[in-house]
C-alpha positions as CSV (number, residue, x, y, z in Angstrom):
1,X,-17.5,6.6,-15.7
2,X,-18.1,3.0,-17.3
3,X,-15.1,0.7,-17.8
4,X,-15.6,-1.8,-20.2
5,X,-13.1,-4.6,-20.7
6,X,-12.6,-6.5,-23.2
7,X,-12.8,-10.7,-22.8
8,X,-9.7,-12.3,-21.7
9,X,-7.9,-14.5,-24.0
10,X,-7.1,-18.3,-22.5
11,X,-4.9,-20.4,-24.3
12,X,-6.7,-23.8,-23.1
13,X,-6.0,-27.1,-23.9
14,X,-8.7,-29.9,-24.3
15,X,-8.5,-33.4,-23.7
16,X,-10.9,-35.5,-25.7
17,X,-12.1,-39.1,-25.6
18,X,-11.6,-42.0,-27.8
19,X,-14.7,-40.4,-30.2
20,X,-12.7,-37.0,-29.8
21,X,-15.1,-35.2,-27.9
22,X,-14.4,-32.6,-25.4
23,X,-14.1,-33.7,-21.9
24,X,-12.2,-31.9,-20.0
25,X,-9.5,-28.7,-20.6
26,X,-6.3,-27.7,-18.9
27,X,-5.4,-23.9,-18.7
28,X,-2.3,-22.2,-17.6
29,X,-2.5,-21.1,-13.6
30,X,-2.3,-17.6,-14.9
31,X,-5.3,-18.1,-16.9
32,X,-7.2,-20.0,-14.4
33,X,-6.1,-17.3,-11.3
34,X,-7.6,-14.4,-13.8
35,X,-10.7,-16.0,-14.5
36,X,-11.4,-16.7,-11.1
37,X,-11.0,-13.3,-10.3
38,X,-13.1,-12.3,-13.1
39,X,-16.0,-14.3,-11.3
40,X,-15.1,-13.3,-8.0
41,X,-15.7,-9.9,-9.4
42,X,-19.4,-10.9,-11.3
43,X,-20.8,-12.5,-8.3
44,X,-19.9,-9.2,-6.5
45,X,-21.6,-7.1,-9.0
46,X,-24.6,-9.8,-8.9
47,X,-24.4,-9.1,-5.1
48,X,-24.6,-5.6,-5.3
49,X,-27.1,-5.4,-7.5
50,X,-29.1,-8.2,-5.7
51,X,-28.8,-5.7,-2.5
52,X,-30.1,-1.9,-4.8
53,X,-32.8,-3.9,-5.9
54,X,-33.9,-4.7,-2.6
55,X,-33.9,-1.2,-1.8
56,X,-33.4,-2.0,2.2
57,X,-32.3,1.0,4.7
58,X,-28.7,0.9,4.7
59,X,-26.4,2.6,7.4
60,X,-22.6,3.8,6.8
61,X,-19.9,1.0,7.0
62,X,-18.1,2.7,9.8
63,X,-21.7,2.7,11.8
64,X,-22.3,-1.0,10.9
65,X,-18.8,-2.0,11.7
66,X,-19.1,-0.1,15.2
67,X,-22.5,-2.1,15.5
68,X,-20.3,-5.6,14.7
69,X,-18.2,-4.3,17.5
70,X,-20.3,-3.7,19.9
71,X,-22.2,-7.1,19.2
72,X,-18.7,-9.0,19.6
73,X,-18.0,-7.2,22.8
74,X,-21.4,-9.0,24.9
75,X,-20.3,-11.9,24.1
């Protein structure tokens, strides 16, 4: 199943210079938290995909955890 959602809408506010250009722009925290999460999210997927295109053996995440656990324990 796909889940597409649709853009967020920001309610930004721009400062400009003396020429009125854009320079910088101040969001509301709620804004800024979700489209940080939003990216958080992309770079995931960008990760992911990074990883299936590689197309590397890959074990089951309770076998690599167990293999994290072991390696922690010689220490």
């Amino acid at each position: 199943m796909i889940h597409i959602q649709r853009m967020r809408a920001v309610h930004p506010h721009f400062i400009t210079d003396q020429k009125g250009r854009k320079i910088s722009v101040v969001l509301p925290i709620k804004d800024f938290d979700a489209i940080m999460e939003d990216l958080e999210e992309l770079d995931d997927i960008k990760l992911f995909d990074a990883a299936k295109a590689a197309n590397l053996p890959s074990i089951p995440v309770d076998e690599a955890f167990d293999l994290i656990e072991k390696q922690r324990a010689k220490k």
